[in-house]
C-alpha positions in Angstrom: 104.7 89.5 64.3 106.4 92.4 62.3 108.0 95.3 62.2 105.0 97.3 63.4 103.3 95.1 65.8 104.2 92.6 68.5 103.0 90.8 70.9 104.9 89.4 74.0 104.3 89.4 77.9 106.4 91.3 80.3 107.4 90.9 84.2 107.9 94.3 86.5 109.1 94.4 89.7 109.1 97.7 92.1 111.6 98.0 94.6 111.3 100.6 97.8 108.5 101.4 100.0 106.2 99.9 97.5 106.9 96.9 96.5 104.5 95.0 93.8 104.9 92.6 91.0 103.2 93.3 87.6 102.9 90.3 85.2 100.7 90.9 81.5 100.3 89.9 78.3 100.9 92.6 75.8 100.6 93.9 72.5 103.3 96.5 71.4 103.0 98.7 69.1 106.4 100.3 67.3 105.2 102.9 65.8 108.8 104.3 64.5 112.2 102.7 64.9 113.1 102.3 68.6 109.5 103.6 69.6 107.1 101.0 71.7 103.6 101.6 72.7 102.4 99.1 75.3 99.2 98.0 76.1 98.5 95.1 78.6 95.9 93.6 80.9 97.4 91.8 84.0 97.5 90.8 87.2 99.2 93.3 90.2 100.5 91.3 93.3 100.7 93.9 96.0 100.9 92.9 100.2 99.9 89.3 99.4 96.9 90.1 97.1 96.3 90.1 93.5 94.7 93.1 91.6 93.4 93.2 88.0 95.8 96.2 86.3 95.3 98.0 82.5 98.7 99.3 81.3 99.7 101.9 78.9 103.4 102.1 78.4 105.7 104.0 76.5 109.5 103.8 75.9 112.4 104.3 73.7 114.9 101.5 72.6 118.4 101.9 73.1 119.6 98.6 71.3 122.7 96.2 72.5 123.1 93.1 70.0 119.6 91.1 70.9 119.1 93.4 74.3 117.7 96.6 74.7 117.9 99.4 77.5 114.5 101.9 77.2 113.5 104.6 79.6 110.0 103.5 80.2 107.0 105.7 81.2 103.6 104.0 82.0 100.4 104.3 83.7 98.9 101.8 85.2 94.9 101.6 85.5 94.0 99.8 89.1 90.6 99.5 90.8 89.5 103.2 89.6 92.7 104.7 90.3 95.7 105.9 87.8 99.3 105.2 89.5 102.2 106.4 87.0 105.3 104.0 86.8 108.8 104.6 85.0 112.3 102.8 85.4 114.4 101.3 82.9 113.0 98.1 80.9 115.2 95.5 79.3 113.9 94.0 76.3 115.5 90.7 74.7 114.7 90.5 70.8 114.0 87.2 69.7 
């Protein structure tokens, strides 16, 4: 939308003993160059059932022409319980 706020939709997959898919809508926030707040209601599909998940996400962009690599932290808000996530994100600039 502009340089300060976005929205967009995003698709995690966690590999290992726990494997789940995470699939939300989002808005993201940039609050400074390279910066991204996330925050995003979705759906959590985890040993064949769906759960309703609240994300907060941060990361930092590490651009490549249209791509970027960012060190993502996040915690994910699931039927009363917190469950803290990070990896690497991709993010394709449009």
């Amino acid at each position: 939308m502009n340089r300060f706020l976005g929205v967009g939709a995003f698709y995690d997959h966690a590999y290992g003993d726990l494997r789940t898919n995470v699939v939300a809508p989002g808005v993201f926030i940039h609050p400074f160059s390279h910066f991204t707040v996330v925050a995003a209601p979705g759906l959590e599909r985890h040993e064949g059932h769906n759960e309703f998940v609240f994300r907060l996400a941060s990361s930092y962009d590490f651009p490549i022409n249209r791509l970027a690599l960012a060190p993502t932290f996040a915690v994910d808000f699931l039927e009363g319980r917190r469950v803290y996530v990070y990896g690497v994100t991709i993010h394709v600039g449009f």
